[in-house]
C-alpha positions in Angstrom: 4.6 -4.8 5.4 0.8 -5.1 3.4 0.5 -4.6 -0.5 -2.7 -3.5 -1.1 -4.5 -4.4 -4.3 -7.6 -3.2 -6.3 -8.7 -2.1 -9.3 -9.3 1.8 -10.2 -11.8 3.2 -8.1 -12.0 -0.2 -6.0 -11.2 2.2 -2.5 -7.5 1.2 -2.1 -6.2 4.1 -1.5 -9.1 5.0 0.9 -8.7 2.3 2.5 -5.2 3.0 3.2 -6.3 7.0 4.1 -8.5 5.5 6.5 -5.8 3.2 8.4 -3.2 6.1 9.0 -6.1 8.6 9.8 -6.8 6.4 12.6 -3.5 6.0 13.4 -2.5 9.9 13.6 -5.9 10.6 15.6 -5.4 8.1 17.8 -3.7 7.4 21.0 -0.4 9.9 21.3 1.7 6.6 22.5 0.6 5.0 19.1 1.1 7.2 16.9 3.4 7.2 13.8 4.6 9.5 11.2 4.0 8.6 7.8 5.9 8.8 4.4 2.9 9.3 1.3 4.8 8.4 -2.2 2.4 9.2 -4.8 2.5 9.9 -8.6 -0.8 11.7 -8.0 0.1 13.2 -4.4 -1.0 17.1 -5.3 -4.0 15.6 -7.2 -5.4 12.8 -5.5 -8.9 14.1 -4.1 -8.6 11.2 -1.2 -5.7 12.1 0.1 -6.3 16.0 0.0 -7.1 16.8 3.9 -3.2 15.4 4.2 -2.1 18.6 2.0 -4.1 20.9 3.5 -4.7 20.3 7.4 -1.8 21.5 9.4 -2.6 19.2 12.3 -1.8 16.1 10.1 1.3 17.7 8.3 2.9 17.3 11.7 3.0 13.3 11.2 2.6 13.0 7.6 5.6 13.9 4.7 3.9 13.9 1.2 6.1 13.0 -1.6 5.3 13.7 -5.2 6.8 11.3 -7.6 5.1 12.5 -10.5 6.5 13.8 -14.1 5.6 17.1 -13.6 7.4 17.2 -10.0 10.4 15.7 -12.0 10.3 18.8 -14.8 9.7 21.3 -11.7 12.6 19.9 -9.8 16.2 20.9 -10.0 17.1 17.4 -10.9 18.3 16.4 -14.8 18.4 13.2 -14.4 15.2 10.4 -12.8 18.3 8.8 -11.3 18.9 12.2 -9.2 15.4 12.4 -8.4 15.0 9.5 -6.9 18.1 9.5 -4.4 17.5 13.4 -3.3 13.2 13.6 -3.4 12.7 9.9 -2.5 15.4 7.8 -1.2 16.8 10.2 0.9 13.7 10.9 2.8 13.1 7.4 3.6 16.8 6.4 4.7 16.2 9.2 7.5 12.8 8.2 8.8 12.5 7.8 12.2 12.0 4.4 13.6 8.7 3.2 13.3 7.3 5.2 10.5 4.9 3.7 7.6 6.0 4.6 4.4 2.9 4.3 1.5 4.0 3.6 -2.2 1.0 4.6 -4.4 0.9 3.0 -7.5 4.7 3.5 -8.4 4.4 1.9 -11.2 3.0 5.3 -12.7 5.6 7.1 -10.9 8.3 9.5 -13.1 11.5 7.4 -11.8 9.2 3.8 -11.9 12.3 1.3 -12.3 14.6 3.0 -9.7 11.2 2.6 -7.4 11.4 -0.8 -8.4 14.5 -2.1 -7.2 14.5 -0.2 -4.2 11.1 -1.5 -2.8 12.2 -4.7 -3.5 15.1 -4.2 -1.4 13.4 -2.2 1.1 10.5 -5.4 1.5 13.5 -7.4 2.7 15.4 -5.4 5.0 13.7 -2.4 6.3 12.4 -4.3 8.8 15.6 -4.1 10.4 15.6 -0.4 11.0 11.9 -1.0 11.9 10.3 1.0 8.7 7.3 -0.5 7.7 6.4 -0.4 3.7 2.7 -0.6 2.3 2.7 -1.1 -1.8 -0.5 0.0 -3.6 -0.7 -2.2 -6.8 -3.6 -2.3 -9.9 -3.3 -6.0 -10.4 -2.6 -8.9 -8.3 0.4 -10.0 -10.4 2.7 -7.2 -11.3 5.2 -8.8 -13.2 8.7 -7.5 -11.5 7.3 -5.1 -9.4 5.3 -7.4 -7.1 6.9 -10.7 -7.0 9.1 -9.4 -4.0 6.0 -8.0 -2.1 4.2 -11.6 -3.0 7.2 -13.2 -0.7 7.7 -10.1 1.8 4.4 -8.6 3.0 2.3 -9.9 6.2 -0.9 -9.0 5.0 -2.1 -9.0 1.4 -5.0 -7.0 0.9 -7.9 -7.2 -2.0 -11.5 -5.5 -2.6 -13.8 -8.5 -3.7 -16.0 -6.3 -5.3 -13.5 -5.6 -8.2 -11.4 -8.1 -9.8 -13.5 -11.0 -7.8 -12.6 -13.7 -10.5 -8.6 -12.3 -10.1 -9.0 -13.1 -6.4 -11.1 -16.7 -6.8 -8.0 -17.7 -8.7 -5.3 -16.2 -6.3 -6.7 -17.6 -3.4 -6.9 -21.2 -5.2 -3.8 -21.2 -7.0 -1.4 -19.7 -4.1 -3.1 -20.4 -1.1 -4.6 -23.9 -1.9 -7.6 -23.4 -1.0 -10.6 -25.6 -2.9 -12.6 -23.2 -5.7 -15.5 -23.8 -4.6 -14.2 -22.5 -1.1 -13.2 -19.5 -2.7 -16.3 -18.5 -4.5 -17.8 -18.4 -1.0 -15.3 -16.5 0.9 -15.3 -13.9 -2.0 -18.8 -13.5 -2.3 -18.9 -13.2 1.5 -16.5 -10.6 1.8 -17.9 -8.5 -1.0 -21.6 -8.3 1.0 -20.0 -6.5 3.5 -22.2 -3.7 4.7 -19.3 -1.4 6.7 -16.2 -2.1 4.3 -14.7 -3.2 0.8 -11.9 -4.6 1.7 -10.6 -8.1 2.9 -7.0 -8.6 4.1 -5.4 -11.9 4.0 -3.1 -12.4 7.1 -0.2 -14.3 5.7 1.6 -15.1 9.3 0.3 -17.4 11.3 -2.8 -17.5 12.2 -4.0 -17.5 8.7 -7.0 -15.7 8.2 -8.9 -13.7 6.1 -10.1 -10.2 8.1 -12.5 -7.6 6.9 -15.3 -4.9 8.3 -17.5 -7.4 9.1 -16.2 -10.7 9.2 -13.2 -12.8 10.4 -12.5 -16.0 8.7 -9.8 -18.3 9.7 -8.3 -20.7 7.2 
């Protein structure tokens, strides 16, 4: 699992585009199909080629999770939404499939998503379904303190929210401020890419475009 975290317009959600683009173009052997949940998924300009490029629909299931796919729905009730247009997509995914939740906090049916990432963190690995969580804000309240314990990679964008990410690095990872005004600064220089991924699993490190720092 990752959580990806940035501010608006910090390139989270590109960065995510990016990683299953080069996933679904890649080698046939390792490819996987892909479940998009999105409050914005018939809006978001990043993520349009996925809507309209036949080649990728093959591998990639878009799910709109936004109010107005709620009114247009023949649902009365979030609760229903949820287990037929959300749930029940994921509970038959095929083994290995990646399953993005983008920014559900903004989604129509937001608490059932909730509880049922924070289950999923823990035990989807099980049935081999991968989950990566896009977030605004490194601390979520409810809806990321399960990712905080769950996720393998924890991903930031130094060149938004850099005093956010100073403190998170010093506060949960222990590492010296100082330290982390350096390792911040260094990732957010980077000339190919804006985002730096903490690996959580051993070996620690921190991994972007450009650089590779082991901690």
């Amino acid at each position: 699992h990752e959580a990806t975290v940035g501010a608006t317009n910090s390139g989270k959600t590109f960065h995510i585009f990016q990683k299953l683009l080069t996933n679904i173009t890649g080698p046939k052997r390792k490819r996987r199909e892909w479940i998009w949940i999105s409050a914005e998924g018939s809006k978001d300009k990043t993520i349009k080629p996925l809507r309209e490029k036949l080649r990728f629909q093959k591998y990639v299931v878009g799910v709109d999770v936004s109010e107005e796919a709620f009114r247009n729905s023949e649902h009365h009730t979030r609760d229903d939404f949820f287990e037929h247009e959300v749930k029940a997509i994921v509970d038959h995914a095929a083994p290995r499939t990646c399953v993005v939740c983008d920014d559900f906090q903004d989604t129509c049916c937001a608490p059932q998503m909730r509880h049922w990432i924070n289950t999923a963190l823990r035990v989807s690995r099980h049935r081999k379904v991968s989950f990566i969580i896009i977030f605004h804000n490194i601390r979520a309240g409810s809806f990321s303190a399960q990712a905080h314990n769950s996720v393998a990679r924890f991903t930031v964008f130094p060149r938004s929210q850099r005093g956010k990410i100073i403190s998170y690095l010093n506060k949960d990872h222990g590492i010296p401020l100082s330290r982390c005004r350096e390792i911040v600064d260094d990732y957010a220089s980077q000339r190919k890419g804006r985002a730096m991924t903490i690996n959580l699993h051993a070996p620690n490190f921190f991994g972007g475009a450009d650089i590779l720092t082991l901690f």
